[in-house]
DRENDO-1510 file (C-alpha; in Angstrom, 1 decimal, always signed):
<recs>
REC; n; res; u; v; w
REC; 1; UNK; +15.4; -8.7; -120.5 .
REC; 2; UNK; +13.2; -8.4; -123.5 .
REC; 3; UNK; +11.9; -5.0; -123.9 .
REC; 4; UNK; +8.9; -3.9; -126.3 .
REC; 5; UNK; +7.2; -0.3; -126.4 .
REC; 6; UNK; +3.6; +0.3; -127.5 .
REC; 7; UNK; +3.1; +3.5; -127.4 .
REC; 8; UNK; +2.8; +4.5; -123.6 .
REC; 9; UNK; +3.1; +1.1; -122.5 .
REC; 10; UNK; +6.3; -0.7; -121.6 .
REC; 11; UNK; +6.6; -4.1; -121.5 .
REC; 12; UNK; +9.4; -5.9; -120.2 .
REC; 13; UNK; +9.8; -9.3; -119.8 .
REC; 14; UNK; +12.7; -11.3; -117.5 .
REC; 15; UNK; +13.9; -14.3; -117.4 .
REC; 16; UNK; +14.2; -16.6; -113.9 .
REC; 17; UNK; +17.5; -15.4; -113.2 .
REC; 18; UNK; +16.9; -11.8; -113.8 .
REC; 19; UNK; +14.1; -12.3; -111.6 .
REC; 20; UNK; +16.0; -13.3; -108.4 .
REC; 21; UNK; +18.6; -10.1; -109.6 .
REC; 22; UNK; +16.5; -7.7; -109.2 .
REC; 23; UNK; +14.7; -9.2; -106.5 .
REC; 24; UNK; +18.0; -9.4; -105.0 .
REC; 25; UNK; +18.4; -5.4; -105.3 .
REC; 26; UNK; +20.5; -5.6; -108.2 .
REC; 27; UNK; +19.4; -3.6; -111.6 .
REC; 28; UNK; +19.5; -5.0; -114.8 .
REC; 29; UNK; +21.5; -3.3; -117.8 .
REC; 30; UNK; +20.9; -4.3; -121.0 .
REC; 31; UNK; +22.7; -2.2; -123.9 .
REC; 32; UNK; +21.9; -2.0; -127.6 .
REC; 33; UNK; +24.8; -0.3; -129.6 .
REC; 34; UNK; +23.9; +1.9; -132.5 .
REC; 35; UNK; +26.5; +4.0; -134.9 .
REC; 36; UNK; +26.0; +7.3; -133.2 .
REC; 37; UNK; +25.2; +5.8; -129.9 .
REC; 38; UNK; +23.6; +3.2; -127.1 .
REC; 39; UNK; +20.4; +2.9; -125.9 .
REC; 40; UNK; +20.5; +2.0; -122.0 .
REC; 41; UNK; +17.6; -0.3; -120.5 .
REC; 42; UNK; +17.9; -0.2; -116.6 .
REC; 43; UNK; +15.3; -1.9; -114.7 .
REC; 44; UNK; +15.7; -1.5; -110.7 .
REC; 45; UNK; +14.5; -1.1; -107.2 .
REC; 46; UNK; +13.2; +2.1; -106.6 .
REC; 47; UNK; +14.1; +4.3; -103.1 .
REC; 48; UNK; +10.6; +5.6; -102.8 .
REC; 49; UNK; +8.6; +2.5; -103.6 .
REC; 50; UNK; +7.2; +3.5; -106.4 .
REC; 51; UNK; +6.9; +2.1; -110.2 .
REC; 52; UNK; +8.5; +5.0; -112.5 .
REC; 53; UNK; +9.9; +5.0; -115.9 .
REC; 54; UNK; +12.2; +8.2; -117.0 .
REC; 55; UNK; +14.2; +8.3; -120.3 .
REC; 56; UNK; +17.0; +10.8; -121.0 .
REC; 57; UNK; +20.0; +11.0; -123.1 .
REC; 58; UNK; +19.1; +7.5; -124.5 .
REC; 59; UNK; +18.6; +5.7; -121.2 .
REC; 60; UNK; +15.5; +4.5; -120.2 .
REC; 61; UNK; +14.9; +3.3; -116.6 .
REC; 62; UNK; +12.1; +1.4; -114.9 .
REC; 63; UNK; +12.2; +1.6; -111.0 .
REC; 64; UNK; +9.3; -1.0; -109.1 .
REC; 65; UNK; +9.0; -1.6; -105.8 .
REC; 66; UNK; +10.9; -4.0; -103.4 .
REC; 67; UNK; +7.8; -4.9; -101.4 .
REC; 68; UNK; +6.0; -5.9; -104.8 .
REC; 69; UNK; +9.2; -7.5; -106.6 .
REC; 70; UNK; +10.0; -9.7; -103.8 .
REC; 71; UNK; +6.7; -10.8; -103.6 .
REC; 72; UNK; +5.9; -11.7; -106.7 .
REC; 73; UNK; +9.3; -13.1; -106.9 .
REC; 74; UNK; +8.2; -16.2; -104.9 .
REC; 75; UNK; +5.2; -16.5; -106.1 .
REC; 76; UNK; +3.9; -18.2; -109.2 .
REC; 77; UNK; +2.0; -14.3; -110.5 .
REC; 78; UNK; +2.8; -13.7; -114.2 .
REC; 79; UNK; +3.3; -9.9; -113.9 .
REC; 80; UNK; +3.7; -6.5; -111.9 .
REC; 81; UNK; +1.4; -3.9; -113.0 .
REC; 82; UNK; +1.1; +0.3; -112.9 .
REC; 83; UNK; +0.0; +3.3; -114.3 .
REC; 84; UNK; +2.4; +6.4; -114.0 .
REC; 85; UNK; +0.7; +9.7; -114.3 .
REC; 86; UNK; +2.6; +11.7; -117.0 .
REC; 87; UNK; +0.1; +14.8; -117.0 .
REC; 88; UNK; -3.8; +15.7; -116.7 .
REC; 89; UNK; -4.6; +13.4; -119.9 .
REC; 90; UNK; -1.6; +11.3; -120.3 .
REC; 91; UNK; -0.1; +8.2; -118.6 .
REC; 92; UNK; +2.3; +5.3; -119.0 .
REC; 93; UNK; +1.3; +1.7; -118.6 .
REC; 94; UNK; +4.1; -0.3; -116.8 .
REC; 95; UNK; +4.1; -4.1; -117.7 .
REC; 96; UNK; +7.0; -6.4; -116.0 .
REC; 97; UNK; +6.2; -9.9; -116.9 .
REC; 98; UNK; +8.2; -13.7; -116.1 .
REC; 99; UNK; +9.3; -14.8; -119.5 .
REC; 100; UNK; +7.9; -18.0; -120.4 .
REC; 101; UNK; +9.2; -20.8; -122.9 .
REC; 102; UNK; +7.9; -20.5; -126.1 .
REC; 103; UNK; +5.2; -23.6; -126.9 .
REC; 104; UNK; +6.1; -23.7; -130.9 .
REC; 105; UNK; +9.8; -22.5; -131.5 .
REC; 106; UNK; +9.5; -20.2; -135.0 .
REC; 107; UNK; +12.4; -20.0; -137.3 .
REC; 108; UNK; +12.3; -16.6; -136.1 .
REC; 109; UNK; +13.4; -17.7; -132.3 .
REC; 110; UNK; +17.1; -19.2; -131.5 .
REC; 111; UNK; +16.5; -22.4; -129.1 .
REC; 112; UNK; +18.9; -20.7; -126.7 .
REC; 113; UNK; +16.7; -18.3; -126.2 .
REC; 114; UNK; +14.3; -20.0; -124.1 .
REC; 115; UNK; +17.3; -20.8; -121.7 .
REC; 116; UNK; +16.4; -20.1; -117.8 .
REC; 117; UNK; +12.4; -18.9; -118.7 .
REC; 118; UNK; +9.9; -19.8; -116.7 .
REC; 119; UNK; +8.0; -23.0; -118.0 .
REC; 120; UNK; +4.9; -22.2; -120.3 .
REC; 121; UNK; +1.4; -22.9; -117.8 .
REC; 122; UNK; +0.0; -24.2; -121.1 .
REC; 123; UNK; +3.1; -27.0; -121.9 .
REC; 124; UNK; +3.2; -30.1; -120.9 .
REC; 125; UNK; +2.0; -30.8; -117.7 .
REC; 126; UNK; +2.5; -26.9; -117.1 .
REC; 127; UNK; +5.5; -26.4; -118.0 .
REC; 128; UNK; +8.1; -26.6; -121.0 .
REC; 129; UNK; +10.0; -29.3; -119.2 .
REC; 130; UNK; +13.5; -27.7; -120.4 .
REC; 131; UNK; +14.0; -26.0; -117.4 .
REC; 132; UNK; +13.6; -26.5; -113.5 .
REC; 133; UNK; +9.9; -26.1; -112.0 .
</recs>
């Protein structure tokens, strides 16, 4: 799971196999340790169907739907989308996205790293070619 923040938007972005987890019903943890603590990243099916992100005592989690995950799951869409209503003049922008291969490799991107994305629409014949279409 690759997480960025933007101000109120989230973006996450997972991997084929974190895909078919969640899909599946199981959440993803990812963990980042710090010297005074961890920040928590928990992305999972929600009870009520709706997107929501919450964050307290440095654990953010992202709840989507499992009528919306599972179908866009199985299909070849990039991304889920929502806005969650924070107050009368504020909202968060909810981004989940398939993580593609990367088209140039940087020196700031490990090789490994494009292990079990989804291949890049704009490769090679639409795909990356390192990993299964």
């Amino acid at each position: 799971m690759k997480l960025r923040i933007r101000g109120d938007t989230l973006r996450i972005r997972l991997k084929r196999g974190e895909v078919e987890q969640v899909a599946a019903g199981s959440p993803i943890v990812e963990e980042t340790h710090f010297p005074t603590s961890v920040f928590t990243c928990r992305l999972e099916l929600s009870a009520d169907g709706d997107f929501s992100a919450d964050f307290q005592s440095g654990s953010l989690v992202v709840r989507l739907p499992s009528a919306e995950v599972l179908s866009w799951a199985g299909s070849d869409e990039v991304s889920l989308f929502a806005e969650q209503k924070l107050s009368d003049a504020r909202s968060i922008s909810l981004l989940i996205e398939k993580d593609f291969a990367c088209l140039e490799p940087g020196h700031h991107r490990d090789c490994d790293d494009d292990a079990d994305t989804y291949p890049h629409p704009s490769g090679p014949a639409g795909g990356s070619g390192n990993v299964d279409p």
